[in-house]
C-alpha positions as CSV (number, residue, x, y, z in Angstrom):
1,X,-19.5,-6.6,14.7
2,X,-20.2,-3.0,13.4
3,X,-16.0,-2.9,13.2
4,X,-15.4,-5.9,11.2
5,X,-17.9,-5.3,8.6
6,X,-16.3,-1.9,8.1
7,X,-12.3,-3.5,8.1
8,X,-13.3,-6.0,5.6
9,X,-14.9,-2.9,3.5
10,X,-11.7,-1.5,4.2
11,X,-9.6,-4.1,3.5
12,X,-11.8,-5.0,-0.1
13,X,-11.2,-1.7,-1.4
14,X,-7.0,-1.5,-0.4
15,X,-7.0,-4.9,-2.6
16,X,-9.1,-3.4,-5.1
17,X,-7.0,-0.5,-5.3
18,X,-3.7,-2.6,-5.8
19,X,-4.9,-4.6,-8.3
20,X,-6.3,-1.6,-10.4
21,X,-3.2,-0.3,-10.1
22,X,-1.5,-3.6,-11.1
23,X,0.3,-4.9,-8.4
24,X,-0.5,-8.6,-8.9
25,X,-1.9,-10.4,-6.3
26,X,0.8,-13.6,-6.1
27,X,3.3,-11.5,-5.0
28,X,4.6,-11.9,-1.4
29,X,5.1,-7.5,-1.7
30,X,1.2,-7.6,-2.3
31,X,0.3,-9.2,1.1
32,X,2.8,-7.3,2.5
33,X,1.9,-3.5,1.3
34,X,-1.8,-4.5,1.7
35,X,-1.1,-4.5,5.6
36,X,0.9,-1.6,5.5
37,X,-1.5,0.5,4.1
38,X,-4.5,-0.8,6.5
39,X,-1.5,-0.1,9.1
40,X,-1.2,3.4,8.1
41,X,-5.3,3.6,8.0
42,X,-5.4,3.2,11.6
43,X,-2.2,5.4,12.1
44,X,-0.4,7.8,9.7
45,X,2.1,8.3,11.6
46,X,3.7,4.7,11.1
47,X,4.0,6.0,7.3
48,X,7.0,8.3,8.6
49,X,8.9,5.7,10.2
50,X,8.5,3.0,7.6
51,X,12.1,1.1,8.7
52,X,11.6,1.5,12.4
53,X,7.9,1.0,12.9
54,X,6.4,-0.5,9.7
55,X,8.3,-3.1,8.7
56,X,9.4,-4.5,11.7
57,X,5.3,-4.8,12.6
58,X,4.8,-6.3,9.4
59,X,7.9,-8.8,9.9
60,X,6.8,-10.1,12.9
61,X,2.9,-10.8,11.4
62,X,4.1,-12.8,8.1
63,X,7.7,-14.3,10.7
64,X,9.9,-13.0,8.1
65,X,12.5,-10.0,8.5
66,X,11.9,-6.6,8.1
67,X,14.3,-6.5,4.9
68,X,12.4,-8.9,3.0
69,X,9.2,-7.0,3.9
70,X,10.6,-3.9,2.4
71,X,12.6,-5.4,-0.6
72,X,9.4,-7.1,-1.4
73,X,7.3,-4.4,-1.2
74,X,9.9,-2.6,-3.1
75,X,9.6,-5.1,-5.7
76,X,6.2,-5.2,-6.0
77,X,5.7,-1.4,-6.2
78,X,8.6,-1.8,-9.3
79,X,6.4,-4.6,-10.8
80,X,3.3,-2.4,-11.0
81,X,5.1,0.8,-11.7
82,X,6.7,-0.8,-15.0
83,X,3.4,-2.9,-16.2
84,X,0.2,-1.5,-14.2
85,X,-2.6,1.3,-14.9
86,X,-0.7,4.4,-15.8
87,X,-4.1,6.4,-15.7
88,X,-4.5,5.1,-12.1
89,X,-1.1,6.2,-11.5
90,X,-2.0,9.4,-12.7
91,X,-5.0,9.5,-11.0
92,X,-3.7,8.6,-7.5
93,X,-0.4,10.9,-7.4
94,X,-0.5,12.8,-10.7
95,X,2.2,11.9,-12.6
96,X,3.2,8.3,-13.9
97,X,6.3,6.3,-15.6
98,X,5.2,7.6,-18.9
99,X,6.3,11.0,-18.0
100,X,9.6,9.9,-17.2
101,X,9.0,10.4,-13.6
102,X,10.7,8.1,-11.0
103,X,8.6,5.7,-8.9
104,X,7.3,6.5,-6.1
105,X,8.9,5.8,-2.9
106,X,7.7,3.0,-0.5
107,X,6.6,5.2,1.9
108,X,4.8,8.0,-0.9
109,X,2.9,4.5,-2.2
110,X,1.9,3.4,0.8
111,X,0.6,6.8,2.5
112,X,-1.2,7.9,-1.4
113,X,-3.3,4.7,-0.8
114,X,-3.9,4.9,2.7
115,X,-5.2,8.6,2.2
116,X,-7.6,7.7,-0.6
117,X,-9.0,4.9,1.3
118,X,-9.1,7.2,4.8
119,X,-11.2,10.3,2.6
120,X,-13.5,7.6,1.3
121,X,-14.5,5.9,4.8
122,X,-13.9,9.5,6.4
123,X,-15.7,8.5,10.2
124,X,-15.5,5.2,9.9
125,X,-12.1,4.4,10.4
């Protein structure tokens, strides 16, 4: 029971940190990055392999393909990177849009979020 409570703490404040950092929640790329990120709580390791391990797991939860897990997590990483919190940005992987600085990669997104989330519940993941 003691596990669930702390996944659903978990889980709140992954969503929390994608809509602070204004990846809006409609988007199929939300759902998807969401579980990559709890995926990549439970093991980093999945954030090196992202086509091989990642987004085939992911895939087979939502019965999609892994291509449209990663161009829709693509898309919604774009989305927020173009219109979201650009002192959240900052914040999370110190630098932003507004410096002229690419986006990050799918992979940098996902394993910045995990990490914050991991050093928050440190011991309880």
């Amino acid at each position: 029971m003691q596990n669930i409570i702390v996944e659903k703490a978990i889980e709140n404040q992954v969503s929390e940190i994608m809509l602070d950092i204004g990846i809006p929640a409609h988007l199929k790329g939300y759902r998807y990055l969401r579980s990559a990120v709890m995926l990549a709580i439970k093991d980093m390791r999945v954030v090196g392999s992202v086509t091989k391990l990642l987004y085939p797991e992911i895939a087979k939860q939502y019965g999609t393909t892994d291509r449209k897990v990663e161009r829709a997590i693509r898309n919604a990483i774009e989305i927020s990177w173009e219109r979201g919190n650009v002192n959240y940005f900052e914040e999370l992987f110190g630098y932003s849009g507004k410096d002229g600085c690419e986006r990050p990669t799918n992979s940098e997104y996902i394993a910045s979020i995990a990490d914050q989330v991991q050093l928050k519940h440190r011991g309880a993941v």
